[in-house]
C-alpha positions in Angstrom: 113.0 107.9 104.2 114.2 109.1 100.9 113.3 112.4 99.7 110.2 112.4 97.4 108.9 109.4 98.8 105.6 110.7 100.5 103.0 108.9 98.5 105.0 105.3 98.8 104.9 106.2 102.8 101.5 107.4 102.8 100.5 103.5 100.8 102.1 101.6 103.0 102.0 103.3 106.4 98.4 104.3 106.5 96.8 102.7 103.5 98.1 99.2 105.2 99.1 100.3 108.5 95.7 101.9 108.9 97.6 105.1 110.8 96.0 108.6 110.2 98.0 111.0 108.6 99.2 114.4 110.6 100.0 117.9 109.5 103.5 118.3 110.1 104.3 121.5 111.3 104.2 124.7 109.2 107.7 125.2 110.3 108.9 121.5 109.3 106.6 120.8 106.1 109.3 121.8 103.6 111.6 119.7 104.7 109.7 116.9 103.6 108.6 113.6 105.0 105.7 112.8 107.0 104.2 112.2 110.8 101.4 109.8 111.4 99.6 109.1 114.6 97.6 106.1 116.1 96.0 106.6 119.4 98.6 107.7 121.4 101.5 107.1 119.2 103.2 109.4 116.4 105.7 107.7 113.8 107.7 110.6 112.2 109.5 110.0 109.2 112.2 112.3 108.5 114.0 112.8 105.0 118.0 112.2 104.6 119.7 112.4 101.3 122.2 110.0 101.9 119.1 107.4 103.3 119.8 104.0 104.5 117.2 101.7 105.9 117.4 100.7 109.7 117.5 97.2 109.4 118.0 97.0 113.1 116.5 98.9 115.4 112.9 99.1 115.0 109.4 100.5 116.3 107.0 97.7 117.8 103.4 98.0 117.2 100.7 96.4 118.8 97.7 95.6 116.5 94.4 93.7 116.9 94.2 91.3 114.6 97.6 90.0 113.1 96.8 87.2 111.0 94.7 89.7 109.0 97.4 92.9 109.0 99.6 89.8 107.8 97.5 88.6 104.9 96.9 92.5 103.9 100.7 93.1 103.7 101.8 89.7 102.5 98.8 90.5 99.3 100.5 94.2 98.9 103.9 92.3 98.4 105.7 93.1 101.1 106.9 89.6 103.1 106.7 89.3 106.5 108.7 86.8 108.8 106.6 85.5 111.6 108.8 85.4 115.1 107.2 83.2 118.1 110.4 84.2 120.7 108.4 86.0 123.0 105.5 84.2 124.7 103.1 86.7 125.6 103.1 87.9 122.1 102.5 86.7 118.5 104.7 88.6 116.5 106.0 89.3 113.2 108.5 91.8 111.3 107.9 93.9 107.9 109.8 96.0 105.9 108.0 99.3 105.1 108.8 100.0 101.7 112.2 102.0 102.0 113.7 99.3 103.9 113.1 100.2 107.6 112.1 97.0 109.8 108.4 97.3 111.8 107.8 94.7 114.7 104.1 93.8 114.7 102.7 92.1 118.2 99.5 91.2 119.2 98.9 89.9 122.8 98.1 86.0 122.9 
C-alpha cells in the first residue's frame, strides 16, 4: 500500500470487508501499514514508496453471503466483475482501493 494510506485501508478492508483490525507489532508499527485478521486468516499490508498495485496475483476470500458483500462494495464505488469459471464457487473480483485485486468466493 502507499504510505499514509491507513485510514483508506482501514474503510475499505474492515469497514467493507468486515475484518478486525490487529496491533501490528511494537517493533513493525513505525513502519507503517496495517495487519487485519478474520478467523484464522491475517492480511498484512506492508508500505513501499515506489507502490504499484498487484493486479495479478491476488488473495481469495471466502465470504457468506456474496450478493450482499457485492451490493455493499458496488454502493461504496468500487466495481466488481462477477467470474462464474469455477463451479463449486460463485465468485467475483474487487479492487481494494490502491489497486490490489481481491477474489471473493462463496461455496454454491
Amino acid at each position: 500500500m502507499p504510505r499514509g494510506e491507513e485510514d483508506r485501508g482501514r474503510a475499505f478492508y474492515a469497514g467493507l470487508l468486515g475484518l478486525t483490525e490487529i496491533p501490528k507489532p511494537a517493533s513493525l508499527a513505525e513502519s507503517g501499514g496495517l495487519w487485519f485478521r478474520i478467523g484464522a486468516l491475517e492480511i498484512h499490508l506492508g508500505v513501499e514508496d515506489d507502490f504499484r498495485p498487484a493486479k495479478k496475483a491476488h488473495p481469495g476470500l471466502l465470504v457468506d453471503d456474496l450478493p450482499t458483500l457485492v451490493a455493499i462494495l458496488e454502493a461504496a464505488g468500487y466495481a466488481t466483475k462477477p467470474d462464474d469459471r469455477l463451479a463449486a464457487y460463485t465468485r467475483a473480483f474487487v479492487h481494494d482501493p490502491f489497486g490490489n485485486r481481491i477474489e471473493l468466493l462463496q461455496p454454491r
